[in-house]
mmCIF file as gemmi writes it, N, C-alpha and C atoms, coordinates in Angstrom:
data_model
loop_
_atom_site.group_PDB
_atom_site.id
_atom_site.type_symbol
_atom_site.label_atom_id
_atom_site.label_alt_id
_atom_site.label_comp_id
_atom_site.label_asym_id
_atom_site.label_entity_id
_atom_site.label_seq_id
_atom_site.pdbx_PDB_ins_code
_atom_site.Cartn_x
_atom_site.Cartn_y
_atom_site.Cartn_z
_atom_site.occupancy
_atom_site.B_iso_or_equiv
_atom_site.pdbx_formal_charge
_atom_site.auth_seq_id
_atom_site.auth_asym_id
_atom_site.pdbx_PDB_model_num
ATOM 1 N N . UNK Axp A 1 ? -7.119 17.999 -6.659 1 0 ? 1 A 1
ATOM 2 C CA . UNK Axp A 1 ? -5.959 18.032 -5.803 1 0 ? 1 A 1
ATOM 3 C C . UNK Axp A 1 ? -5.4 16.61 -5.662 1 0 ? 1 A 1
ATOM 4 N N . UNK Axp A 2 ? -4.077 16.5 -5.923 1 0 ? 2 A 1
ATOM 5 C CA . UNK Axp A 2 ? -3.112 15.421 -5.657 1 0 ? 2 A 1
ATOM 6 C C . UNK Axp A 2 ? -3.385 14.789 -4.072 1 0 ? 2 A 1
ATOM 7 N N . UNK Axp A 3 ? -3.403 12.922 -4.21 1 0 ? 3 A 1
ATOM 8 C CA . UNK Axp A 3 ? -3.876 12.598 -3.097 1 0 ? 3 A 1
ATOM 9 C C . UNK Axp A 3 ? -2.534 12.182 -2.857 1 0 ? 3 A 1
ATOM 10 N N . UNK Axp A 4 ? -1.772 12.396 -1.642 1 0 ? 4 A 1
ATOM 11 C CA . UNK Axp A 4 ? -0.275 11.917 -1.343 1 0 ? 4 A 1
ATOM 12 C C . UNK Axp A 4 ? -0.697 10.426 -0.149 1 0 ? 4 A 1
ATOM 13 N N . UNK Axp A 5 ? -0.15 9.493 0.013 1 0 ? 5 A 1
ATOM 14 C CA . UNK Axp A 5 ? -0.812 8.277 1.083 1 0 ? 5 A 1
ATOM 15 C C . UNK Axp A 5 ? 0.611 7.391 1.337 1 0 ? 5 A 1
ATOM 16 N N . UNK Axp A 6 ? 0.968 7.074 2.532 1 0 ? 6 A 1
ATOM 17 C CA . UNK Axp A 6 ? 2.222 6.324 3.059 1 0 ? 6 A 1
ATOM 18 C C . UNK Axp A 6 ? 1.668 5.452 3.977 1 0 ? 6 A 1
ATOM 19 N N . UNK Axp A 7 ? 1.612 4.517 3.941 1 0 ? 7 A 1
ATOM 20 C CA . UNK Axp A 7 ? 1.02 3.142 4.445 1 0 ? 7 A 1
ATOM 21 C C . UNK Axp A 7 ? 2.334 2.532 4.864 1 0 ? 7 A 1
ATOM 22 N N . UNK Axp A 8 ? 2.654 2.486 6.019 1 0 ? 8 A 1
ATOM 23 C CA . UNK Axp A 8 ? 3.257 1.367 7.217 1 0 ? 8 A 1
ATOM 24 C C . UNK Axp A 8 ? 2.819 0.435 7.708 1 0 ? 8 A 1
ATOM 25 N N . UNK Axp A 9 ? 3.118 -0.958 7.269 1 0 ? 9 A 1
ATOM 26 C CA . UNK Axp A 9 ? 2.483 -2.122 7.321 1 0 ? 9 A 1
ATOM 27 C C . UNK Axp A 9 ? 4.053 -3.405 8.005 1 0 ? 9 A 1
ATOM 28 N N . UNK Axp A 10 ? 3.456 -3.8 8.956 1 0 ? 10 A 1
ATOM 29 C CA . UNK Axp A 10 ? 4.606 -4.703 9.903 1 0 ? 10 A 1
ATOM 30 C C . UNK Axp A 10 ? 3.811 -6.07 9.715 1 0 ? 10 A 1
ATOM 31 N N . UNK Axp A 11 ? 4.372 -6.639 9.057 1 0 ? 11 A 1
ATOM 32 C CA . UNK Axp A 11 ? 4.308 -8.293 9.303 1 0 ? 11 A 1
ATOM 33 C C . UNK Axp A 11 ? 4.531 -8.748 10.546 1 0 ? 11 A 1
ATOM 34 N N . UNK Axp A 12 ? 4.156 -10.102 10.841 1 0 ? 12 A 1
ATOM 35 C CA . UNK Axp A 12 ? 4.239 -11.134 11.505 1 0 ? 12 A 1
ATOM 36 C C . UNK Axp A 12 ? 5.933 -11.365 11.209 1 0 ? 12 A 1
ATOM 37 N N . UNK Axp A 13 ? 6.825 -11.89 11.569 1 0 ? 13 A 1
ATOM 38 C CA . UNK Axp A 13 ? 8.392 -12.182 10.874 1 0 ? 13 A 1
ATOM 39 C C . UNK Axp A 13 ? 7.887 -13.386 10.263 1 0 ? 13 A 1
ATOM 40 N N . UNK Axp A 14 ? 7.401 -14.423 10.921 1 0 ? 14 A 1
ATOM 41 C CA . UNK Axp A 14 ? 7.052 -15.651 9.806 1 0 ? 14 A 1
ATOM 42 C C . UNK Axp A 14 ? 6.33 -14.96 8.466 1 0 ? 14 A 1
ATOM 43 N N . UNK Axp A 15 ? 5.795 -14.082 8.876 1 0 ? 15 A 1
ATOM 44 C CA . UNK Axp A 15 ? 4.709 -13.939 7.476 1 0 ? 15 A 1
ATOM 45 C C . UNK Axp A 15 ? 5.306 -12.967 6.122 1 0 ? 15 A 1
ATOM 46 N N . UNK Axp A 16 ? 6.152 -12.485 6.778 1 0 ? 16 A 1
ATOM 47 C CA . UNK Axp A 16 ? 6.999 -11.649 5.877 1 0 ? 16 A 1
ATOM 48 C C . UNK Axp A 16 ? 7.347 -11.571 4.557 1 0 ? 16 A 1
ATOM 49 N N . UNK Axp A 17 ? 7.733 -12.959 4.055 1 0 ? 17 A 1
ATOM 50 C CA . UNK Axp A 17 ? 7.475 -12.944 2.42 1 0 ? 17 A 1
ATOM 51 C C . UNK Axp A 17 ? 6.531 -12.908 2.003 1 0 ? 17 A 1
ATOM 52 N N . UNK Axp A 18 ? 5.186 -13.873 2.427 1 0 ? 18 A 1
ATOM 53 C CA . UNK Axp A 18 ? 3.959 -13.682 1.805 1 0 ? 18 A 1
ATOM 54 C C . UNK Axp A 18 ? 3.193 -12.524 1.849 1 0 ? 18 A 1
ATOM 55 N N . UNK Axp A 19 ? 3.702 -11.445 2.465 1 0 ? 19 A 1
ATOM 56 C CA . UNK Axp A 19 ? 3.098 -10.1 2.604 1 0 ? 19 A 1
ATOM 57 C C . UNK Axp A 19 ? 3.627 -9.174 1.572 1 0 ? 19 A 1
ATOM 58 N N . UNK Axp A 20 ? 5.347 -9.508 1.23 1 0 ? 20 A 1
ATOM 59 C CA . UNK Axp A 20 ? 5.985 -8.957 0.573 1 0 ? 20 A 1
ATOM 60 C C . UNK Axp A 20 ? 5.092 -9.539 -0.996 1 0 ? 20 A 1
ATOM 61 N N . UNK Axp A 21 ? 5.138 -10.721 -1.079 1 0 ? 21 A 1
ATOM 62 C CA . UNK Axp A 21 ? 4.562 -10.983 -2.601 1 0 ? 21 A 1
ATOM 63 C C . UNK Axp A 21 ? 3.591 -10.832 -3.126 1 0 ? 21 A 1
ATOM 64 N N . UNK Axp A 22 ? 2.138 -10.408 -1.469 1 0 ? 22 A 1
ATOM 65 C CA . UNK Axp A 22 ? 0.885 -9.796 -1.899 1 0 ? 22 A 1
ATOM 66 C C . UNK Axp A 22 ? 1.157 -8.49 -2.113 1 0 ? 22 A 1
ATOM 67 N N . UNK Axp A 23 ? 1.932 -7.827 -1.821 1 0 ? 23 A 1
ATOM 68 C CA . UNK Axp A 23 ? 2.578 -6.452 -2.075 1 0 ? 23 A 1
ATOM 69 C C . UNK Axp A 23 ? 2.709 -5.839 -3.36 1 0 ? 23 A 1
ATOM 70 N N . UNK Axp A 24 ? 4.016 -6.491 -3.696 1 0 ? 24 A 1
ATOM 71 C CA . UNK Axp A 24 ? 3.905 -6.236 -4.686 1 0 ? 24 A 1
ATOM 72 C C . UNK Axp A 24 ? 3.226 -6.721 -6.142 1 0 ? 24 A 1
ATOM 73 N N . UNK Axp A 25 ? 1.65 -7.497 -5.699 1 0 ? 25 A 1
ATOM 74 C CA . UNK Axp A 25 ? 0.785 -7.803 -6.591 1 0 ? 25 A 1
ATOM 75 C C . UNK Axp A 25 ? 0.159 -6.574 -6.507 1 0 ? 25 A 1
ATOM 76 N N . UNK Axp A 26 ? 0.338 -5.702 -5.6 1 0 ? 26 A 1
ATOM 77 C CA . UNK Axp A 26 ? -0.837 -4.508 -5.257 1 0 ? 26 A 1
ATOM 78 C C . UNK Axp A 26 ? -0.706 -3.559 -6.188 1 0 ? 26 A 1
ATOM 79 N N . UNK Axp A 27 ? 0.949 -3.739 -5.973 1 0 ? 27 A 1
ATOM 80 C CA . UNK Axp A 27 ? 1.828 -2.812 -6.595 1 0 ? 27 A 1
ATOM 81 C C . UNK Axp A 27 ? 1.613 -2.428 -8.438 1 0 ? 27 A 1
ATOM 82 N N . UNK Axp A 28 ? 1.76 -4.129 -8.71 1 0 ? 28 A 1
ATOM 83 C CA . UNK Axp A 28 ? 1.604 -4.423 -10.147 1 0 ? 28 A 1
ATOM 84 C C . UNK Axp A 28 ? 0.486 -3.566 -11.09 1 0 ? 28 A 1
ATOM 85 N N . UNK Axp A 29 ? -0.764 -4.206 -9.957 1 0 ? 29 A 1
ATOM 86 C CA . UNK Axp A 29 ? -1.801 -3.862 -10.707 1 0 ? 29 A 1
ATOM 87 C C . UNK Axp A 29 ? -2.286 -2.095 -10.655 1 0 ? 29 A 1
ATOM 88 N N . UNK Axp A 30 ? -1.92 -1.43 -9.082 1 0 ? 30 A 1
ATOM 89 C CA . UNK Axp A 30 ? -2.286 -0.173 -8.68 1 0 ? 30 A 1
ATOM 90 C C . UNK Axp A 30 ? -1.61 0.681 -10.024 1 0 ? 30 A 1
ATOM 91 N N . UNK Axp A 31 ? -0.314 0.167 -10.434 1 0 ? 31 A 1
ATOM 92 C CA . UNK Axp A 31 ? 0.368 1.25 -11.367 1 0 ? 31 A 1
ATOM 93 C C . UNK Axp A 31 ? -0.575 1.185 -12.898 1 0 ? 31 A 1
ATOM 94 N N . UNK Axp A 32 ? -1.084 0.266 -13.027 1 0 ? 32 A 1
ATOM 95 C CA . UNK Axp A 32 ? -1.411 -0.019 -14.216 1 0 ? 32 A 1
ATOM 96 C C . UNK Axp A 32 ? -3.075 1.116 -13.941 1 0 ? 32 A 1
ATOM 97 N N . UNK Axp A 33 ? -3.524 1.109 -13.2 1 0 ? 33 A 1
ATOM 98 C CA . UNK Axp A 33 ? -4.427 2.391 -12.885 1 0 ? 33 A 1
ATOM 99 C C . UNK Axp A 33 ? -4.778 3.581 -13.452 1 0 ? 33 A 1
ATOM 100 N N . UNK Axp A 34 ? -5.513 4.107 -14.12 1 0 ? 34 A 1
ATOM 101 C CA . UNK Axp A 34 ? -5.841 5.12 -14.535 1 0 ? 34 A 1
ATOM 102 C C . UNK Axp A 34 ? -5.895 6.431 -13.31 1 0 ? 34 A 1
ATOM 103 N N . UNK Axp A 35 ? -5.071 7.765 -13.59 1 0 ? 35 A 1
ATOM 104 C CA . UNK Axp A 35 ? -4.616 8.429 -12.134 1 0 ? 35 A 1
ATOM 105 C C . UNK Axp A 35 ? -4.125 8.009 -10.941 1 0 ? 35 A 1
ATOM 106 N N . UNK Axp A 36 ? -3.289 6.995 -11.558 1 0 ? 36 A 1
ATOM 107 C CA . UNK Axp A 36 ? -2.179 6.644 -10.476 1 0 ? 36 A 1
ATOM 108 C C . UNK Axp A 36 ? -0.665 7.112 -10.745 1 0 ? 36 A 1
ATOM 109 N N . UNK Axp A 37 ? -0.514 8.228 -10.071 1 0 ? 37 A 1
ATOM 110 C CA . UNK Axp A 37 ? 0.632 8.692 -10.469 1 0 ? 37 A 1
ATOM 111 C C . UNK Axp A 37 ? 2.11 7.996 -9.92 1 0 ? 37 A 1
ATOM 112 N N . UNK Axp A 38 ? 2.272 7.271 -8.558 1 0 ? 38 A 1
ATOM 113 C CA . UNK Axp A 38 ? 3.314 7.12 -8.274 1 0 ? 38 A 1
ATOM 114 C C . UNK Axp A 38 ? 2.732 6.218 -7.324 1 0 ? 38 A 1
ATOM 115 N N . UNK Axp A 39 ? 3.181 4.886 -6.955 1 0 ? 39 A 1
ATOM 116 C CA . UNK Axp A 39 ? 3.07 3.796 -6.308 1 0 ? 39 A 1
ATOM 117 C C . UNK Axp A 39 ? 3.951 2.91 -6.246 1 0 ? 39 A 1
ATOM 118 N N . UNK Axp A 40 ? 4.811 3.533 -4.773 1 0 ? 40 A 1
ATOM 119 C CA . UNK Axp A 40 ? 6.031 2.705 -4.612 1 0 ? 40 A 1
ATOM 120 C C . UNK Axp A 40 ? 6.225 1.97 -3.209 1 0 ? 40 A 1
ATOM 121 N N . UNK Axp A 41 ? 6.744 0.623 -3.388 1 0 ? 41 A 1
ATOM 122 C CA . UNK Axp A 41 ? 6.687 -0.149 -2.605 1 0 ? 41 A 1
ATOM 123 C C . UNK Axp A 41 ? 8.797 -0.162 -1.499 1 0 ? 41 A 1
ATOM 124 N N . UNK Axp A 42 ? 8.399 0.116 -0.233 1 0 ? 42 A 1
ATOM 125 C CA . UNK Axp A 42 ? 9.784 0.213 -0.113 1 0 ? 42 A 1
ATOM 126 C C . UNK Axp A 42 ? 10.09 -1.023 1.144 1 0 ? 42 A 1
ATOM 127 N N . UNK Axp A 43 ? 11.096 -1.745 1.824 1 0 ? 43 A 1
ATOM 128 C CA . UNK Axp A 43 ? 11.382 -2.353 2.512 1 0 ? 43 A 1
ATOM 129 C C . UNK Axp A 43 ? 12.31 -2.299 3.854 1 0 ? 43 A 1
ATOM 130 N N . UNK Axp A 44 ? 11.685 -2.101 5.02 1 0 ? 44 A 1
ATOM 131 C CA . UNK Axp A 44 ? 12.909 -1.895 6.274 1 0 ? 44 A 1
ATOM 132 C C . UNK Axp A 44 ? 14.358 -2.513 5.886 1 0 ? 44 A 1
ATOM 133 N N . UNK Axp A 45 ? 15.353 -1.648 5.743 1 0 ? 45 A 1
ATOM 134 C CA . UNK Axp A 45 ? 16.966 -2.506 5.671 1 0 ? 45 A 1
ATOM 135 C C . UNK Axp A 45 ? 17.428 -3.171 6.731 1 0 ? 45 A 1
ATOM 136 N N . UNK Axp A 46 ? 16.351 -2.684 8.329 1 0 ? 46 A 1
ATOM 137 C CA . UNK Axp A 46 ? 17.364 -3.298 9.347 1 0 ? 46 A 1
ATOM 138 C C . UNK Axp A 46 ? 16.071 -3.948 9.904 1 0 ? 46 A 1
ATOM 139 N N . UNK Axp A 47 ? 14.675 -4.228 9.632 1 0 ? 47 A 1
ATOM 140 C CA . UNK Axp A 47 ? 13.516 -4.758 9.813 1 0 ? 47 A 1
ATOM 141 C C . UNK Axp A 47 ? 12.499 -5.664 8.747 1 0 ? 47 A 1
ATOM 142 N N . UNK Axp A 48 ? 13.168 -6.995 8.353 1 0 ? 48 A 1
ATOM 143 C CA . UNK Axp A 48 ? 12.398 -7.014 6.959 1 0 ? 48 A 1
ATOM 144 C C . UNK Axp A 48 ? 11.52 -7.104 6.925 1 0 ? 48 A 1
ATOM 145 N N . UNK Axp A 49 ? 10.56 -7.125 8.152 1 0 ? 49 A 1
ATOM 146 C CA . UNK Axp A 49 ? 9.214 -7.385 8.384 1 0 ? 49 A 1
ATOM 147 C C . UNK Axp A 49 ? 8.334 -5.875 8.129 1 0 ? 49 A 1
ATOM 148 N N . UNK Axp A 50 ? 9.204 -4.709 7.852 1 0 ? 50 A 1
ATOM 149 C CA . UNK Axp A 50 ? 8.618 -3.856 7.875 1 0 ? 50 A 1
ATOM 150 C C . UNK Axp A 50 ? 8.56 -3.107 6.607 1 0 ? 50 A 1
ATOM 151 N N . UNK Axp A 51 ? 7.234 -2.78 5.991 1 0 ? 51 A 1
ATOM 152 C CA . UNK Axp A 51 ? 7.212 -2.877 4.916 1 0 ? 51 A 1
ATOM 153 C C . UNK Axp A 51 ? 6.245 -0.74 4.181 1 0 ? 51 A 1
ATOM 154 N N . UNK Axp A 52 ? 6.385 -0.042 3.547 1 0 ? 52 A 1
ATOM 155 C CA . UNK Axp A 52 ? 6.127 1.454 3.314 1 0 ? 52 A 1
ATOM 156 C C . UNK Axp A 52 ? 5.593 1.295 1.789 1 0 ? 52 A 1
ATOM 157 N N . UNK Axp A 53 ? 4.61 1.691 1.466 1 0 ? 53 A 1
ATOM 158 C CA . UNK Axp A 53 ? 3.675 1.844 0.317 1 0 ? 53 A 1
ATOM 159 C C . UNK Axp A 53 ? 3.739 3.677 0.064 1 0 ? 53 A 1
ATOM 160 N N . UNK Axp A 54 ? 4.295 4.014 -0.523 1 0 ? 54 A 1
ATOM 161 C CA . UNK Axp A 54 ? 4.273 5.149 -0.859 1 0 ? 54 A 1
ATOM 162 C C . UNK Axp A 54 ? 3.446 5.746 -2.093 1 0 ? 54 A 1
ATOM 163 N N . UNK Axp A 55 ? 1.85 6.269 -2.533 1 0 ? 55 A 1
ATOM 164 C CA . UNK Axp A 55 ? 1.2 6.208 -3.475 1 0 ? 55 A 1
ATOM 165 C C . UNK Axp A 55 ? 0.742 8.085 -3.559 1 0 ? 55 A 1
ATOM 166 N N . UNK Axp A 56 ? 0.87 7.929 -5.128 1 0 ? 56 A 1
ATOM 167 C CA . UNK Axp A 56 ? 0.061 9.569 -5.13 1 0 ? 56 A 1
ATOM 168 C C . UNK Axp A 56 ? -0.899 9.265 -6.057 1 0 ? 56 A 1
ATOM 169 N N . UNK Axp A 57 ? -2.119 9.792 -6.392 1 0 ? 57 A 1
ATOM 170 C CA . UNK Axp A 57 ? -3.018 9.949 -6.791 1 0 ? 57 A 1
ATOM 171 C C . UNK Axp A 57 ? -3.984 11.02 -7.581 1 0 ? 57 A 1
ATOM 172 N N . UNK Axp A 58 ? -3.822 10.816 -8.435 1 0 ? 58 A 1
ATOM 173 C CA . UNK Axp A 58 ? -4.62 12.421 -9.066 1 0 ? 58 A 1
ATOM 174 C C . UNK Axp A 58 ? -5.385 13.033 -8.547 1 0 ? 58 A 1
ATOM 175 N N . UNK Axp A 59 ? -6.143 12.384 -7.971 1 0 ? 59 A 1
ATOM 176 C CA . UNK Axp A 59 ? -7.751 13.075 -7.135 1 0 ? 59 A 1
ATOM 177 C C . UNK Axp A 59 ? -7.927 11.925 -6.267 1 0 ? 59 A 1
ATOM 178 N N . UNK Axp A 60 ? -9.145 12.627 -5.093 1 0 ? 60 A 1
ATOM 179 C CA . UNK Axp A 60 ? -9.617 11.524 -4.301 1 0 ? 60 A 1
ATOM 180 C C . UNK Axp A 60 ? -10.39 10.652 -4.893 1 0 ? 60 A 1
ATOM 181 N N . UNK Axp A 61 ? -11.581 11.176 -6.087 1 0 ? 61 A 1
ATOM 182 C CA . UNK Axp A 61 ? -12.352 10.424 -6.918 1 0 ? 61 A 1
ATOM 183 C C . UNK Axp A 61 ? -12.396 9.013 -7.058 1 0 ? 61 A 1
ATOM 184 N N . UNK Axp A 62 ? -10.616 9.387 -8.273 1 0 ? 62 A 1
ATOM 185 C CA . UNK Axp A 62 ? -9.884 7.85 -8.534 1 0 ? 62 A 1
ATOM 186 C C . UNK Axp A 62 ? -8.941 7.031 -7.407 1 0 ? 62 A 1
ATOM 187 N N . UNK Axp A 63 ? -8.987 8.529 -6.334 1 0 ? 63 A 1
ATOM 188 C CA . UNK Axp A 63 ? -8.456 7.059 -5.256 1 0 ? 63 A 1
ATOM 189 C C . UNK Axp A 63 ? -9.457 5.783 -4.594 1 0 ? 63 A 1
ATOM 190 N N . UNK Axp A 64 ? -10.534 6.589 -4.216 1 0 ? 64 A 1
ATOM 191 C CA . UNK Axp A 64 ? -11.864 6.326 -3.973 1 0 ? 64 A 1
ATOM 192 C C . UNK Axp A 64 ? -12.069 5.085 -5.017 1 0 ? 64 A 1
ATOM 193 N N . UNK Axp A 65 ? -12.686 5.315 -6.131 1 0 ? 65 A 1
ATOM 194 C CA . UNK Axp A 65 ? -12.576 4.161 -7.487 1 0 ? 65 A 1
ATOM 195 C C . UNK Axp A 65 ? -11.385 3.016 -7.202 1 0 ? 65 A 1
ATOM 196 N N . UNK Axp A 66 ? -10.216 3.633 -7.084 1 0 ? 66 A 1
ATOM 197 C CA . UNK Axp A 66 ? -8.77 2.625 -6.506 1 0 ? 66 A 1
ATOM 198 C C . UNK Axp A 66 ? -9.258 1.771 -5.468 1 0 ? 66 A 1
ATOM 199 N N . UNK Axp A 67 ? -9.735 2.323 -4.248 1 0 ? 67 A 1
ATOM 200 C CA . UNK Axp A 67 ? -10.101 1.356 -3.299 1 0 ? 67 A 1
ATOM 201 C C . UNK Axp A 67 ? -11.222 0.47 -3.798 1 0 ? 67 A 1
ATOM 202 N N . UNK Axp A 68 ? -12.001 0.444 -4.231 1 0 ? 68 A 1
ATOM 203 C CA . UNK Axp A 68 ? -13.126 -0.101 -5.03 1 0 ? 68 A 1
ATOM 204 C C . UNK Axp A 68 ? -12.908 -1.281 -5.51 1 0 ? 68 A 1
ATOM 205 N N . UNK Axp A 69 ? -11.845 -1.553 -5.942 1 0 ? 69 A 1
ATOM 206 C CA . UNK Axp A 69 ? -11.151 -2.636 -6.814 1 0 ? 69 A 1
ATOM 207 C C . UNK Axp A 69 ? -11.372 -4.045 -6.251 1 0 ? 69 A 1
ATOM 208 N N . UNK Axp A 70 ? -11.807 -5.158 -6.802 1 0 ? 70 A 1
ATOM 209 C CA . UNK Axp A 70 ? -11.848 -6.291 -6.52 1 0 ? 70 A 1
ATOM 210 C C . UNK Axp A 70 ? -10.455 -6.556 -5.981 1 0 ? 70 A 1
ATOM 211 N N . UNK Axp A 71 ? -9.375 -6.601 -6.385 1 0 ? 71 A 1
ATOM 212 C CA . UNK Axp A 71 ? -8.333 -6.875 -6.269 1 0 ? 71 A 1
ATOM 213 C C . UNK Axp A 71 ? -7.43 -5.898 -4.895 1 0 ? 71 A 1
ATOM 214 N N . UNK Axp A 72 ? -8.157 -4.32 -4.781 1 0 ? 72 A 1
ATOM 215 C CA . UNK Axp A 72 ? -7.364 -4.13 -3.225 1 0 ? 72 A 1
ATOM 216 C C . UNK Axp A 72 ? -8.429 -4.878 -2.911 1 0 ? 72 A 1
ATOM 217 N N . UNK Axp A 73 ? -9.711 -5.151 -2.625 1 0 ? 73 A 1
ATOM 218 C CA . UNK Axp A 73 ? -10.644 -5.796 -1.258 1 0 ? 73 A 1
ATOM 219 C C . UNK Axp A 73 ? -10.113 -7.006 -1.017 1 0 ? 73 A 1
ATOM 220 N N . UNK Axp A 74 ? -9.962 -7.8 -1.967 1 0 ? 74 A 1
ATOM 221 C CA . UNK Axp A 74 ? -9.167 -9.031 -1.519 1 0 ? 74 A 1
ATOM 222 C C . UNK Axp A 74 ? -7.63 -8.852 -0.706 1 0 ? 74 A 1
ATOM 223 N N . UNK Axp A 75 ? -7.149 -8.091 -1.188 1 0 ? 75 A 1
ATOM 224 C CA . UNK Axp A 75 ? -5.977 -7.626 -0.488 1 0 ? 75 A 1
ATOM 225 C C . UNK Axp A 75 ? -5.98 -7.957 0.848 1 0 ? 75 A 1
ATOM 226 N N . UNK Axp A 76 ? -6.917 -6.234 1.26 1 0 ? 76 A 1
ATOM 227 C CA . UNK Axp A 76 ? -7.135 -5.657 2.797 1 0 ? 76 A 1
ATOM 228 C C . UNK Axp A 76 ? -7.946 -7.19 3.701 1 0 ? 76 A 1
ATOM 229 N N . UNK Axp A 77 ? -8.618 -7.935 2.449 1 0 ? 77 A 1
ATOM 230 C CA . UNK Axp A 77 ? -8.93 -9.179 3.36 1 0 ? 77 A 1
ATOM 231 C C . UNK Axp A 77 ? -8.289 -10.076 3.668 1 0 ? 77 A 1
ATOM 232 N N . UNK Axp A 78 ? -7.371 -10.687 2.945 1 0 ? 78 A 1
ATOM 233 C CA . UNK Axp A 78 ? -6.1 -11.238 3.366 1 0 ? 78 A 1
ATOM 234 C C . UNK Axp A 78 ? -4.94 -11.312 4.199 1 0 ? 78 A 1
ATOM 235 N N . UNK Axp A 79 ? -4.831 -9.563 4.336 1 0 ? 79 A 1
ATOM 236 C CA . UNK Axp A 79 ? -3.988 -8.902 4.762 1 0 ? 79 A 1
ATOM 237 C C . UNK Axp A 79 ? -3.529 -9.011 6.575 1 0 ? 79 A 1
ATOM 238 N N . UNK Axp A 80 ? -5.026 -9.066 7.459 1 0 ? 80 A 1
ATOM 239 C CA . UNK Axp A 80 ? -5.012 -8.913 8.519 1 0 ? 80 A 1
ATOM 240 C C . UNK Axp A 80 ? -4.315 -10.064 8.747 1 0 ? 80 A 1
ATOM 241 N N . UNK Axp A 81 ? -4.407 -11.404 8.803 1 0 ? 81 A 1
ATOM 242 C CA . UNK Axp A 81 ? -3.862 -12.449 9.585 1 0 ? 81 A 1
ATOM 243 C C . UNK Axp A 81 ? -2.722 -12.505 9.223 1 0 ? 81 A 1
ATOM 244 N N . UNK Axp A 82 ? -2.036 -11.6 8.413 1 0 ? 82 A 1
ATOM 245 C CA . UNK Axp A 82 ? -0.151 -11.48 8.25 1 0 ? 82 A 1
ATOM 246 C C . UNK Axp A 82 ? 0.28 -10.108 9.082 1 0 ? 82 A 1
ATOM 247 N N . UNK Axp A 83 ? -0.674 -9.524 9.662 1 0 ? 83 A 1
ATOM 248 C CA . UNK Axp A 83 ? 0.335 -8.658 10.083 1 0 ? 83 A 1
ATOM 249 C C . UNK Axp A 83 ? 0.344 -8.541 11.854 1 0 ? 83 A 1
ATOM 250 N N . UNK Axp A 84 ? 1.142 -7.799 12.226 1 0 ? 84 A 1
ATOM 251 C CA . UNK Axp A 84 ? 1.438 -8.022 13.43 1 0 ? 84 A 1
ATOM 252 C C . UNK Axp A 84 ? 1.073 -7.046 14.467 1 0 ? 84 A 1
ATOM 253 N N . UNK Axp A 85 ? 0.62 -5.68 13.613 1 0 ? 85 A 1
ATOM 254 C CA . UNK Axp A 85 ? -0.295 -4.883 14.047 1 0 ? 85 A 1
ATOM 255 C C . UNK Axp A 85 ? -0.994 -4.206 12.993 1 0 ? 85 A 1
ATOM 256 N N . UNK Axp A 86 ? -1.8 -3.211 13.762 1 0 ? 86 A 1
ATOM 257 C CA . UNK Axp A 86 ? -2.746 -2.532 12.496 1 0 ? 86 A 1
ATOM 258 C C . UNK Axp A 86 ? -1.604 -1.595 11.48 1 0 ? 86 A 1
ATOM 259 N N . UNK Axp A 87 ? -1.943 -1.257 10.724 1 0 ? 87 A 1
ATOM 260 C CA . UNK Axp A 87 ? -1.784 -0.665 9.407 1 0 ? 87 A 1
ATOM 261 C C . UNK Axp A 87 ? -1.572 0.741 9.943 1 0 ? 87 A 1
ATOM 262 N N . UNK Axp A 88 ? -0.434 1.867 9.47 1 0 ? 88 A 1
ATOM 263 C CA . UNK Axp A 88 ? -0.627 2.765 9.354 1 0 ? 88 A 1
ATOM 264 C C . UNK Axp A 88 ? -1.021 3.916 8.42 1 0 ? 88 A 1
ATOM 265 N N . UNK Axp A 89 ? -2.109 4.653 8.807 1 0 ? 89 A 1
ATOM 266 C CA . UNK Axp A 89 ? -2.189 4.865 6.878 1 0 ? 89 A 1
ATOM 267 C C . UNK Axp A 89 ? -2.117 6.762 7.252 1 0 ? 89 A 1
ATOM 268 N N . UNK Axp A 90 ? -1.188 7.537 6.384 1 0 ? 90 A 1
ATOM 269 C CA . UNK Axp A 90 ? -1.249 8.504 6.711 1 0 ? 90 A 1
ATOM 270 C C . UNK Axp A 90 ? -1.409 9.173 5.724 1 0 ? 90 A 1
ATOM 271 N N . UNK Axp A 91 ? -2.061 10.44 5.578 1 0 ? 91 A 1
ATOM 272 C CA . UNK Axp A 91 ? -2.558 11.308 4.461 1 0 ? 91 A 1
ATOM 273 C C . UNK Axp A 91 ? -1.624 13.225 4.096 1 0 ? 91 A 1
ATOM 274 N N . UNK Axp A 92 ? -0.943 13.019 3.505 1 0 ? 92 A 1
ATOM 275 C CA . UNK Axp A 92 ? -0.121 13.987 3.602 1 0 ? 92 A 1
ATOM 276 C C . UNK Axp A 92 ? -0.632 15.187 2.468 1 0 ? 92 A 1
ATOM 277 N N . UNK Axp A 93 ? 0.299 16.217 2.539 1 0 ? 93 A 1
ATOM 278 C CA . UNK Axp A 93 ? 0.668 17.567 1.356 1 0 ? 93 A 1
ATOM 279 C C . UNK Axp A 93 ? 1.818 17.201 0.942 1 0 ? 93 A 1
ATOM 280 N N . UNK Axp A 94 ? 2.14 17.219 0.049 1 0 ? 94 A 1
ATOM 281 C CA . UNK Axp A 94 ? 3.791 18.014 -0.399 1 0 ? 94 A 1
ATOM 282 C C . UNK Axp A 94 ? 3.839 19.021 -0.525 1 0 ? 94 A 1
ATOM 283 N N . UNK Axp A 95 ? 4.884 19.915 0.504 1 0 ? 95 A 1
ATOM 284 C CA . UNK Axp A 95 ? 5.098 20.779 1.103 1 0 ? 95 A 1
ATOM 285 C C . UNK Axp A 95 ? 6.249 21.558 0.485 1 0 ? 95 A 1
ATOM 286 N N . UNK Axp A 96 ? 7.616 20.606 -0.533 1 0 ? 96 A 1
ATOM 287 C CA . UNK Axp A 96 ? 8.714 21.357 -0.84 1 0 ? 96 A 1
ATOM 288 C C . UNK Axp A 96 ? 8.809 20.196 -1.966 1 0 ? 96 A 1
C-alpha cells in the first residue's frame, strides 16, 4: 500500500533560506530513491517561512529504509534549531 506524507515545517524568518536550501537537498536526493514515487517541495506565497513536503511512497518498507538514510538523519538533526516550531507530519489516503 501507497504511503501518502505532508510535512509542515515553519522556520525561524531569519532561518528561512537555510531551511529552504536543506530542503531542497532532501528533495534532490529523496527523488533519486528507489520507491519514491512523488516528492514535492512547496513554499507559503504569503509566509516564506512556511514551507510543505509533499511525498508518496510505494510501501512503508521503503519509507522506513527512506528514513534510515544517513542523509535524512543529518537532516532531522540540523533541522530543529531552524525552526520555529515542531514539525507537522501527517499520514494520509487518497481518497479521489
Amino acid at each position: 500500500m501507497k504511503i501518502n506524507i505532508t510535512v509542515l515545517l515553519k522556520s525561524k524568518i531569519e532561518t528561512a533560506d537555510k531551511l529552504n536550501a536543506l530542503l531542497e537537498g532532501l528533495v534532490e536526493k529523496s527523488r533519486k530513491e528507489e520507491g519514491c514515487i512523488q516528492y514535492d517541495l512547496h513554499q507559503d506565497v504569503e509566509n516564506s517561512n512556511v514551507f510543505i513536503l509533499h511525498e508518496v511512497w510505494q510501501n512503508k518498507a521503503i519509507f522506513d529504509l527512506h528514513n534510515s538514510q544517513e542523509y535524512v538523519k543529518h537532516f532531522f538533526s540540523n533541522v530543529p534549531e531552524l525552526l520555529g516550531e515542531k514539525p507537522q507530519i501527517i499520514f494520509t489516503n487518497k481518497i479521489a
